[in-house]
PADOTOR-377322 format. One record per residue (C-alpha): residue number from 1; y, x, z. Coordinates in steps of 0.25 Angstrom, whole numbers, plus 2048, in hexadecimal, padded with zeros to 3 digits. Last residue first. Layout:
BEGIN
{r NUM {Y X Z}};
...
END
This chain:
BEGIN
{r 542 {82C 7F3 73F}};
{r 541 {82F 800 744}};
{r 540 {83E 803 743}};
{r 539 {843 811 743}};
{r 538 {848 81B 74C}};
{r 537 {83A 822 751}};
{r 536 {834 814 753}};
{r 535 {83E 807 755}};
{r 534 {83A 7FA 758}};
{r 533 {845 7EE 753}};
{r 532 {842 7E0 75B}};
{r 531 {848 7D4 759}};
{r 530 {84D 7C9 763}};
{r 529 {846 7C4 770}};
{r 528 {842 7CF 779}};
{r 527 {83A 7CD 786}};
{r 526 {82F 7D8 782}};
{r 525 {838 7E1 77D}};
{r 524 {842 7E0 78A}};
{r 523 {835 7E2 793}};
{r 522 {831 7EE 78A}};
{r 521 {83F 7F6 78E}};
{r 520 {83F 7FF 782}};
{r 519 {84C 7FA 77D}};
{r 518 {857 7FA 772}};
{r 517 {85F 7EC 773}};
{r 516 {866 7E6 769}};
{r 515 {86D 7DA 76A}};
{r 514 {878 7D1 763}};
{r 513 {882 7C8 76A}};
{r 512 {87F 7BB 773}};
{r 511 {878 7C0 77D}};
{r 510 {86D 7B8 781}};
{r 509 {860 7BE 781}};
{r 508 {868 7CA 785}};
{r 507 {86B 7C5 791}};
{r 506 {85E 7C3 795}};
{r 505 {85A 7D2 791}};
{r 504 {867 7D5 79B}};
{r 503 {862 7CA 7A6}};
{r 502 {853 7D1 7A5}};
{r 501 {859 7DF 7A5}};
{r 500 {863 7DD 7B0}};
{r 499 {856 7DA 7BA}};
{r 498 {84F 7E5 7B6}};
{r 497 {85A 7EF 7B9}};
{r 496 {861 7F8 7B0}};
{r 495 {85E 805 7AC}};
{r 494 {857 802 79E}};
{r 493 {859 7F3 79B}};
{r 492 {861 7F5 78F}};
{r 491 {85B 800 787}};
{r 490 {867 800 77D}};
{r 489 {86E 7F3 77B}};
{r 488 {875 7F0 770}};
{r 487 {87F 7E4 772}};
{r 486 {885 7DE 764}};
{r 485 {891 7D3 766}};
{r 484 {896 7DB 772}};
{r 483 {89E 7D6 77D}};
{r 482 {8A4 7E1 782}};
{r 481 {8A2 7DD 790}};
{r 480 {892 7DC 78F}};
{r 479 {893 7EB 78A}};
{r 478 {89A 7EF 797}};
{r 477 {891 7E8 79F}};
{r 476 {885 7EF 799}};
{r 475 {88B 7FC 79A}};
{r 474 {88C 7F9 7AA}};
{r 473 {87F 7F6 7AB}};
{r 472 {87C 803 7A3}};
{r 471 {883 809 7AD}};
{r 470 {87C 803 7B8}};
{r 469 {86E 806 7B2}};
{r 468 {872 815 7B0}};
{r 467 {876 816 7BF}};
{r 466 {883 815 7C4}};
{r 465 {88C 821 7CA}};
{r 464 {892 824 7BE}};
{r 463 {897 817 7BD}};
{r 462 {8A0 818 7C7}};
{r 461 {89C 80C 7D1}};
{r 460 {8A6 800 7D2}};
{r 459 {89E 7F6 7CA}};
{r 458 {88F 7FD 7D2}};
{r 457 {890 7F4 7E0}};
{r 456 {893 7E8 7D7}};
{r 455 {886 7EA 7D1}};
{r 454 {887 7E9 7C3}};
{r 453 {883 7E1 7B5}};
{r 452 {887 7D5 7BB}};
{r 451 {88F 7D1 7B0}};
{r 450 {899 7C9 7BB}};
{r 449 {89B 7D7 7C3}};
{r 448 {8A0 7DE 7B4}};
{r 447 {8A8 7D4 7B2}};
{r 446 {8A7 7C9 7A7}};
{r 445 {8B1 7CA 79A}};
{r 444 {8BA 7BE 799}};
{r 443 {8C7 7C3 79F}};
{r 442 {8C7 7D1 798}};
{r 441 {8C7 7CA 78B}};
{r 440 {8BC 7CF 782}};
{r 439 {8BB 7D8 775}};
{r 438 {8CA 7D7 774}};
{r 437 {8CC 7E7 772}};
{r 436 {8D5 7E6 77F}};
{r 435 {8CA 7DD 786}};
{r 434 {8BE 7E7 784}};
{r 433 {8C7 7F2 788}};
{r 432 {8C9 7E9 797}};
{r 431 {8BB 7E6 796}};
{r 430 {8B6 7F7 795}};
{r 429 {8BF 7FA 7A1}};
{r 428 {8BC 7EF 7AA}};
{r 427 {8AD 7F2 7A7}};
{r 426 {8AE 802 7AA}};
{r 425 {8B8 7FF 7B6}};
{r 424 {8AD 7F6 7BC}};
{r 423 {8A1 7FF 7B8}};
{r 422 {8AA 80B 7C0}};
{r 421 {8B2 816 7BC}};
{r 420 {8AC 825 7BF}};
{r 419 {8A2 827 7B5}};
{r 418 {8AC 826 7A9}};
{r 417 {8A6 829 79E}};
{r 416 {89C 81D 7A0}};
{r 415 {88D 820 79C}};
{r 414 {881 816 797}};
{r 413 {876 81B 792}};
{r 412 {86E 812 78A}};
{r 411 {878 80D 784}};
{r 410 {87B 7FE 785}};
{r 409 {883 7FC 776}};
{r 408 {88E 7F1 773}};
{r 407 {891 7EB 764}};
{r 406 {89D 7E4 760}};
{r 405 {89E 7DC 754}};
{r 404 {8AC 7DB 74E}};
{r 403 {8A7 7DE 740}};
{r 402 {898 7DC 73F}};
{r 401 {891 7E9 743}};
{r 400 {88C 7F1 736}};
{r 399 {883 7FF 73C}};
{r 398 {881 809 72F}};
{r 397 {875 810 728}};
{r 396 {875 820 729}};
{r 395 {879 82D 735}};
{r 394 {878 820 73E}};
{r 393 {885 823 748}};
{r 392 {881 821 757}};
{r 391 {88B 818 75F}};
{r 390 {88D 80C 755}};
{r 389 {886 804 75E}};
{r 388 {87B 800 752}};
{r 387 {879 80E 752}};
{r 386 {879 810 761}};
{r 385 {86C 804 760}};
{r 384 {867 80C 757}};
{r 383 {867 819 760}};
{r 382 {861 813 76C}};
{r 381 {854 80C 764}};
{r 380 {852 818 75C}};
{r 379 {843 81B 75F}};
{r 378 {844 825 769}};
{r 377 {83C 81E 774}};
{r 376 {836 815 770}};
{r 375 {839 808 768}};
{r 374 {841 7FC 769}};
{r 373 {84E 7F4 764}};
{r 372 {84E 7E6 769}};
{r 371 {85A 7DC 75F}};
{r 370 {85F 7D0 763}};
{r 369 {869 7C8 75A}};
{r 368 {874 7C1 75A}};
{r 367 {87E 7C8 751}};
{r 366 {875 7CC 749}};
{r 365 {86E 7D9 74A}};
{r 364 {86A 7E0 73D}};
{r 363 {862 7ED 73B}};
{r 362 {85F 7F5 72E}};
{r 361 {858 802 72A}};
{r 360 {858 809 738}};
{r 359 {856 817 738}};
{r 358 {857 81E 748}};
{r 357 {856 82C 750}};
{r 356 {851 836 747}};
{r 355 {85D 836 73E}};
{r 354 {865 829 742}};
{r 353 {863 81F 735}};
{r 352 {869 811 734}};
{r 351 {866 80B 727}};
{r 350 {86E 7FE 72A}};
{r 349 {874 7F7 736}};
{r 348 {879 7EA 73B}};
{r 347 {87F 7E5 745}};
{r 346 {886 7D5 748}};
{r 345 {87D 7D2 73B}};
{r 344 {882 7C6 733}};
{r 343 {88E 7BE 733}};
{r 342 {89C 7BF 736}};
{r 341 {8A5 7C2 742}};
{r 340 {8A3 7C8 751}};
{r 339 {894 7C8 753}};
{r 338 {88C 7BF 75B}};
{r 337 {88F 7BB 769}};
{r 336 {899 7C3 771}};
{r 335 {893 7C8 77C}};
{r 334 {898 7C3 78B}};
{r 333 {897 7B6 78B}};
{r 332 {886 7B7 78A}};
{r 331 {884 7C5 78D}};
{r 330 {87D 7C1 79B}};
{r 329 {879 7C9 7A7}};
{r 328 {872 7BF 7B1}};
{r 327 {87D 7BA 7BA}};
{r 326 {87A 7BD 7CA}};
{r 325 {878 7B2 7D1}};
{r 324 {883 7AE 7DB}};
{r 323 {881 7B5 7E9}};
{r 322 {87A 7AA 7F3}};
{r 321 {882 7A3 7FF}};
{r 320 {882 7AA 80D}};
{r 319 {890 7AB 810}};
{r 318 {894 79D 808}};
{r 317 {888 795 80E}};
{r 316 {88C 797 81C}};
{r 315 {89A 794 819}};
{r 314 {897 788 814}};
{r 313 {88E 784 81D}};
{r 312 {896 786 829}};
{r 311 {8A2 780 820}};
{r 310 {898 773 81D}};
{r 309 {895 772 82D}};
{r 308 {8A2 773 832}};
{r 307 {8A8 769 829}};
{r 306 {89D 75F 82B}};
{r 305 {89F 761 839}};
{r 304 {8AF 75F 837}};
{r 303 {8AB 752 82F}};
{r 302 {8A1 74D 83C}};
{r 301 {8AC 751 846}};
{r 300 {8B9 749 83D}};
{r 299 {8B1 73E 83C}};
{r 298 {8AD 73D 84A}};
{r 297 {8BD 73E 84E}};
{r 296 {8C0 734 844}};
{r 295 {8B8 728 849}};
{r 294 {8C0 71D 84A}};
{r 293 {8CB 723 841}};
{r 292 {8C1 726 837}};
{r 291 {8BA 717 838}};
{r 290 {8C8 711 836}};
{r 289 {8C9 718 829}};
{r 288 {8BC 717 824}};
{r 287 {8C1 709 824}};
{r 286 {8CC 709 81D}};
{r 285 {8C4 711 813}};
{r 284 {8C5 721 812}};
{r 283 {8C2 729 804}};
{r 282 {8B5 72A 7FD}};
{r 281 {8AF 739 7F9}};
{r 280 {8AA 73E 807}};
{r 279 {8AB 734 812}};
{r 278 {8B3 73B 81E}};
{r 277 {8B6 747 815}};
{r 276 {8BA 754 81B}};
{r 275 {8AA 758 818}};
{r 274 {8AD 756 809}};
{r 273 {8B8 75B 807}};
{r 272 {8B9 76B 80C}};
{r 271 {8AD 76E 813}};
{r 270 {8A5 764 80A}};
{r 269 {8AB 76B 7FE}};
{r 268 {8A6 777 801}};
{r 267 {89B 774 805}};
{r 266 {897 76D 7F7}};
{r 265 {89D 77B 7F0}};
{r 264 {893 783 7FA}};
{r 263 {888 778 7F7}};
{r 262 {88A 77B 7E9}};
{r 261 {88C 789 7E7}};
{r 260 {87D 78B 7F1}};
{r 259 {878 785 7E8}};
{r 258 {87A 78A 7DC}};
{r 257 {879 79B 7E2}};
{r 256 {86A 794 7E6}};
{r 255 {868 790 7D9}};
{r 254 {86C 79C 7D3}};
{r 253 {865 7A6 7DD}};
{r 252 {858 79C 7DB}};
{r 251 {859 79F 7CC}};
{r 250 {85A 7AD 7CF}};
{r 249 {84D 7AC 7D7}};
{r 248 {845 7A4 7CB}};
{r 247 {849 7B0 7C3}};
{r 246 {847 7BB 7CB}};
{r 245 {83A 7B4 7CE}};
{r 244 {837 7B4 7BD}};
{r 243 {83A 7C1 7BB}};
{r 242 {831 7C8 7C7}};
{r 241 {826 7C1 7C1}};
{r 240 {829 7C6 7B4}};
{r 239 {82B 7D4 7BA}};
{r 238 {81B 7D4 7C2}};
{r 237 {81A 7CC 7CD}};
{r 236 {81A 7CB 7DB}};
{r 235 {828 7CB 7DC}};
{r 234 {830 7D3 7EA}};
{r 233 {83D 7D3 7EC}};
{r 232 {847 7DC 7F4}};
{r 231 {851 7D7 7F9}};
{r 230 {852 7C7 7FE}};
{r 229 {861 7C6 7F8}};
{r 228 {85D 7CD 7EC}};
{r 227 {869 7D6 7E5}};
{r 226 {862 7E2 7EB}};
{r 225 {858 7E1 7DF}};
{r 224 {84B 7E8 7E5}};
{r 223 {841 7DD 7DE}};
{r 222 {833 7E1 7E2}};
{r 221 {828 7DE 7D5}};
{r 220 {819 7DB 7D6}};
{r 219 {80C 7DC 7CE}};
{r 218 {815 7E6 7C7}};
{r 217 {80F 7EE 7BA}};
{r 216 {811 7E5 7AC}};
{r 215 {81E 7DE 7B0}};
{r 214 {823 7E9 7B6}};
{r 213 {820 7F2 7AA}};
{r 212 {827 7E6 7A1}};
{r 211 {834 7E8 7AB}};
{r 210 {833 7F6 7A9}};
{r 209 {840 7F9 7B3}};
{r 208 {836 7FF 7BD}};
{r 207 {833 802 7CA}};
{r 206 {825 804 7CF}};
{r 205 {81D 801 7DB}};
{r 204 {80C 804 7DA}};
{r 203 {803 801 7E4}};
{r 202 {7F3 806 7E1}};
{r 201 {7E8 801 7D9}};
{r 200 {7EF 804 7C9}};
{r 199 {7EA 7FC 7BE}};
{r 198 {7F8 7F6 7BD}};
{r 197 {7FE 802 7BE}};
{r 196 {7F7 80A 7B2}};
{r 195 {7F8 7FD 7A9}};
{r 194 {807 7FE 7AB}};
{r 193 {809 80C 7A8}};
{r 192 {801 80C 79B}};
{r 191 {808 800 797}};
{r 190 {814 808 79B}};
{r 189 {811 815 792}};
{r 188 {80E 80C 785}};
{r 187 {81B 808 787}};
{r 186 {822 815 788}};
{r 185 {826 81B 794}};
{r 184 {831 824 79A}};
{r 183 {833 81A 7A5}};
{r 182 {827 811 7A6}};
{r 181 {826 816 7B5}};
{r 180 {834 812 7BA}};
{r 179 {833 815 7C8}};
{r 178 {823 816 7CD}};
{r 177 {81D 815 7DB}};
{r 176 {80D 815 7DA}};
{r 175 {804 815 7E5}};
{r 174 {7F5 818 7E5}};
{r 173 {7F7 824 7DE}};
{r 172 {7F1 824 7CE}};
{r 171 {7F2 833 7CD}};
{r 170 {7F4 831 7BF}};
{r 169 {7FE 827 7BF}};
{r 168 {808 82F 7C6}};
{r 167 {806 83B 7BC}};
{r 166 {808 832 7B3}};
{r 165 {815 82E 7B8}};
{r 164 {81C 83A 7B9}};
{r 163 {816 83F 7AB}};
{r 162 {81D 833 7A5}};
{r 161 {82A 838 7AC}};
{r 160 {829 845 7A7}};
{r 159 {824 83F 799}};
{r 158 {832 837 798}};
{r 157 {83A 841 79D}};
{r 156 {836 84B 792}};
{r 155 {82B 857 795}};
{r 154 {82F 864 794}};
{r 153 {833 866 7A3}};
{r 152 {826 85E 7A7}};
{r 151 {81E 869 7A2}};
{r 150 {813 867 796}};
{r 149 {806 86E 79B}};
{r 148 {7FF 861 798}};
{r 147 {804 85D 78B}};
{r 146 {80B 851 789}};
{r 145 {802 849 77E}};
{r 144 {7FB 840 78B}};
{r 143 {809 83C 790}};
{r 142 {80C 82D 78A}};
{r 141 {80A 827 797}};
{r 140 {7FC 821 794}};
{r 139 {7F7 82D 78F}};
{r 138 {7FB 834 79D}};
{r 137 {7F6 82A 7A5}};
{r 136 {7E8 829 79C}};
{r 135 {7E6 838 79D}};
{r 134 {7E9 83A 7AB}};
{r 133 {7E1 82D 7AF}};
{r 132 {7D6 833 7A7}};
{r 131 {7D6 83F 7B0}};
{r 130 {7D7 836 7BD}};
{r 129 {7CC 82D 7BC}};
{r 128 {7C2 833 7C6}};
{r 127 {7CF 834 7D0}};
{r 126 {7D2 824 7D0}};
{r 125 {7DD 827 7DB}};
{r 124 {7D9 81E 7E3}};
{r 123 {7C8 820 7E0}};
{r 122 {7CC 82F 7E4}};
{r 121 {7D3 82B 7F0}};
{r 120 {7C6 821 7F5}};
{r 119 {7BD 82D 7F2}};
{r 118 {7C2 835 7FA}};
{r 117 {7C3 82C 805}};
{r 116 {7B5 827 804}};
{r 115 {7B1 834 803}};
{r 114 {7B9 83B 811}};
{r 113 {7B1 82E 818}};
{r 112 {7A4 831 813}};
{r 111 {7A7 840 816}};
{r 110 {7A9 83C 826}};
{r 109 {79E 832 827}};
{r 108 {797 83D 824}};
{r 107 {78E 840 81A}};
{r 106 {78B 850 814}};
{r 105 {789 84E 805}};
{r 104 {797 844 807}};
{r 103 {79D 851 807}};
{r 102 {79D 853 7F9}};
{r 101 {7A1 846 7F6}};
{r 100 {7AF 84A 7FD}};
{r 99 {7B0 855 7F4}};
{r 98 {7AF 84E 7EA}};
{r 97 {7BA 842 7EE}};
{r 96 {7C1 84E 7F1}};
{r 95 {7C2 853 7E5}};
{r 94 {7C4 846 7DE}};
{r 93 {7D0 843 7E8}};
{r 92 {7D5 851 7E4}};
{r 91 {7D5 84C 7D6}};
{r 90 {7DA 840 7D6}};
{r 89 {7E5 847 7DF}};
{r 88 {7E9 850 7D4}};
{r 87 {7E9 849 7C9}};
{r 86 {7F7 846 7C8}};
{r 85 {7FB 855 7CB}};
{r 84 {7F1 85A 7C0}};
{r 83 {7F8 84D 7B9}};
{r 82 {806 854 7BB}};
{r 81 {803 862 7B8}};
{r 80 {7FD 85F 7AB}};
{r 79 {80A 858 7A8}};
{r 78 {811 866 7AB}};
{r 77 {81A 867 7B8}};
{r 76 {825 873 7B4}};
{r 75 {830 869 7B6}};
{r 74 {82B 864 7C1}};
{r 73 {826 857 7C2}};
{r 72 {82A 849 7CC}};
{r 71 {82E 842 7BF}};
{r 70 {83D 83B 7C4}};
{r 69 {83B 82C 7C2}};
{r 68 {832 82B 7CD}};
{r 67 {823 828 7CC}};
{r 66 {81E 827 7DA}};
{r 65 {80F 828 7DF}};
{r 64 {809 826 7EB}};
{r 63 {7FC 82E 7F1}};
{r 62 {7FD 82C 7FF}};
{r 61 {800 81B 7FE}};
{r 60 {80E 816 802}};
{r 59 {815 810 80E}};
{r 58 {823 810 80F}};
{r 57 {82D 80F 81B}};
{r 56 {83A 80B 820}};
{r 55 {849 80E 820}};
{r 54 {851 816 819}};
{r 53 {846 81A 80F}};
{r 52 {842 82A 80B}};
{r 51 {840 82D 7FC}};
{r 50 {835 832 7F5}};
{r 49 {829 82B 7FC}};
{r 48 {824 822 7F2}};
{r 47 {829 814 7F7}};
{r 46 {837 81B 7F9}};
{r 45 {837 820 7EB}};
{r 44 {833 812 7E6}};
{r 43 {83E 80B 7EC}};
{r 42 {848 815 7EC}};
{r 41 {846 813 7DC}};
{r 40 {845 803 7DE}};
{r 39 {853 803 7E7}};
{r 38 {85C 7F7 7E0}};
{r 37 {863 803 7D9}};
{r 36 {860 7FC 7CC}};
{r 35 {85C 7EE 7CD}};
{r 34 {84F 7E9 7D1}};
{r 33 {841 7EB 7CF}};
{r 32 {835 7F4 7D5}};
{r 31 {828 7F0 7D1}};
{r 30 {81C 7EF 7DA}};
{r 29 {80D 7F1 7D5}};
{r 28 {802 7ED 7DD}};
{r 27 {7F5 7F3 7DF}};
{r 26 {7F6 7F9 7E9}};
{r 25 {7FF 7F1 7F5}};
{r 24 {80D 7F2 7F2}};
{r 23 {815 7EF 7FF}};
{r 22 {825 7EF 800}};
{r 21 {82F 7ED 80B}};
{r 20 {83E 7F0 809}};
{r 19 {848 7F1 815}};
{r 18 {854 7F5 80D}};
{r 17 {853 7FC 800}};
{r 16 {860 801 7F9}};
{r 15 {86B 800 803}};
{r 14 {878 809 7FF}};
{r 13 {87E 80F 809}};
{r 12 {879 81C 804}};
{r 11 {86D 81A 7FD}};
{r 10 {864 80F 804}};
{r 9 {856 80E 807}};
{r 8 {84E 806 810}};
{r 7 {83F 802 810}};
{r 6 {83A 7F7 81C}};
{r 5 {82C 7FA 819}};
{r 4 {826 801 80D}};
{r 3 {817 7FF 807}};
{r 2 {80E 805 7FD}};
{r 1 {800 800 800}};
END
């Protein structure tokens, strides 16, 4: 069992875990989500060992193991290195399971005892199986051509960090904590991946922002979103569980936030008319009248009860009423639909070539329409979606945009020249440009805290001191402003939360411009509704 009581973490004075409890019994498979900086990273480092909590305790197995998302190697560490060290305690336990058989020759309670431990850790660690387990792993991660005497300093990042979790896999421990383990892979390497955990004995806890690997691997996921009232939550489920309850839950948060409007307007009105009324809604008779000066004084004590009793409950519901919801991210009244004048293609492009990196005969994008650029790594999606930008020159062929149509790129990597002024002066700046070119009036365009695309804490941060999925958070804004006829998104749901990719692929669905995303994210490809242009060595693959 891999267990933690009462865990505390914070950085600074900044609280990042606060009296967590977590079991994961073998057997099952825990997923982290939530959004970035919500504490999954600390999370799994404090679960392994490699960080010290605040406050309370973990419980772990002897042999855990944690993938990081730094390799653990040296840079003189060869890949054959690396197994030998996997296979190590396979090994041992083989030696000593021999060993141990040996002595069984003599009895003893003693020796029988030693056997059946021995035994017990090399059936654990599955030690007669263990060279083939070497082979497949490393096969199955894409590492079986990289040669054995290969050093970790001439091997790319990717291969390090394969080769980091290979060697995990390969000693097969009876915990497993992994941070972003289908980084660096491709898709044949997931699959591998997640047929590998799920035929796994032990406990295994992960973080991932793979929503289709969470959807294959978890038998349960813990929701770390700080934004919760109850805190952490756990769904036993895999994603598409976790989906729907975050769904039926934000529905209950609306429903609630309704209610709880309408009986605070309805108190309202009672303290202030309704409850001063001797019969609500009819004026006095002449006899009501004689009844009143008769019995005024107990009037006037049963309307001041009433008073009392509505301001009581008034003011108790104002200091302890629900937060509004949230709005999901939405381009709708914020893009500009279709393209500015005339008829056709709000983009088009012809005999596009970019030596080595792209040739593309012909693309049109009308100005409604949704366009999924794939491929792996290498194959050109980034540099044609800059072509189409206009921020890589094709050495042939030609990019046509509709006169007046304005097209807005999400970069990958997203940087501010200025790393010292903040998201809010950044968005400020940009709308009050965006109204002196007549683009949008100033008075129209959203905030930045009414896009929700930021924490309030982060708006006054300099952004050199925000992460990359904040910054691109903040490039997204910025973009969303500008109100584009023709958005091109590059890897969108890279280094942003789960939750902002659902409502930004929602948002999508309906935004009422052109699309074109470049992505390898398999949840997004297997959701997408519109056309589909796959890439292979810079040129399309019918």
């Amino acid at each position: 069992m891999l267990s933690a009581r009462d865990l505390a973490k914070a950085y600074g004075a900044r609280p990042v875990l606060d009296g967590l409890r977590l079991d994961v019994a073998p057997g099952q498979r825990l997923g982290l989500v939530g959004e970035n900086g919500a504490g999954k990273s600390t999370l799994l480092s404090l679960l392994a060992g490699t960080a010290d909590p605040d406050a309370g305790s973990v419980t772990r197995p002897r042999d855990t193991g944690y993938l990081a998302q730094e390799p653990p190697f040296t840079e003189t560490t060869t890949l054959g290195d690396a197994v030998a060290e996997a296979l190590s305690e396979p090994r041992a336990a083989e030696r000593e399971l021999t060993a141990c058989a040996r002595a069984l020759e003599d009895g003893g309670e003693a020796a029988q005892r030693a056997y059946a431990a021995a035994l017990e850790r090399a059936e654990a660690l599955d030690a007669w199986d263990a060279d083939r387990r070497a082979e497949l792993v490393l096969a199955g991660l894409g590492l079986d051509d990289v040669e054995s005497d290969r050093p970790v300093s001439a091997m790319s990042g990717g291969q390090r960090s394969r080769l980091a979790l290979a060697a995990l896999l390969i000693r097969r421990p009876r915990a497993l904590i992994l941070d972003e383990p289908t980084n660096h892979l491709d898709d044949e390497a997931v699959a591998f991946l997640e047929g590998f955990l799920s035929d796994l004995p032990g406990a295994v806890v992960l973080a991932s922002h793979d929503r289709a690997f969470l959807d294959a691997v978890c038998t349960g996921l813990l929701d770390l979103d700080p934004s919760s009232e109850q805190g952490p939550t756990y769904y036993g489920g895999a994603y598409t569980f976790y989906l729907e309850e975050k769904r039926k839950a934000y529905q209950r948060w609306e429903q609630r936030f309704r209610d709880e409007q309408e009986e605070l307007r309805a108190l309202r009105t009672s303290v202030d008319v309704t409850a001063r009324q001797v019969a609500p809604g009819r004026p006095l008779g002449n006899n009501s009248k004689m009844l009143y000066d008769f019995k005024g004084a107990r009037v006037q004590k049963q309307l001041s009860r009433r008073v009392r009793n509505a301001q009581r409950r008034l003011d108790e519901l104002e200091s302890t009423q629900v937060r509004r919801p949230p709005k999901p991210l939405s381009f709708s009244g914020t893009l500009t639909g279709g393209a500015a004048a005339g008829g056709g293609a709000a983009l088009s492009a012809r005999g596009l070539e970019v030596p080595g990196r792209l040739r593309l005969d012909r693309l049109d994008l009308l100005p409604d329409g949704r366009l999924l650029v794939t491929g792996p790594n290498g194959a050109g999606k980034s540099t044609l979606l800059h072509v189409l930008a206009g921020r890589i020159a094709p050495v042939s062929g030609s990019v046509e945009v509709r006169g007046g149509t304005r097209v807005a790129l999400l970069e990958q990597d997203v940087e501010f020249p200025d790393p010292e002024r903040t998201p809010r002066e950044i968005y400020t700046a940009e709308l009050a440009r965006l109204n002196e070119e007549g683009v949008l009036r100033v008075a129209d365009a959203p905030s930045l805290d009414e896009l929700g695309l930021m924490a309030r804490r982060d708006v006054r941060r300099p952004v050199g001191e925000l992460s990359v999925g904040q910054r691109r958070r903040l490039a997204l804004a910025l973009m969303v402003a500008s109100a584009p006829h023709v958005l091109l998104l590059d890897e969108p749901t890279n280094h942003i939360s789960l939750a902002l990719s659902e409502e930004l692929e929602e948002a999508l669905k309906t935004a009422p411009g052109a699309v074109a995303v470049a992505s390898h994210d398999r949840w997004l490809r297997r959701t997408w509704e519109g056309d589909h242009l796959y890439l292979e060595n810079g040129a399309p693959v019918r």
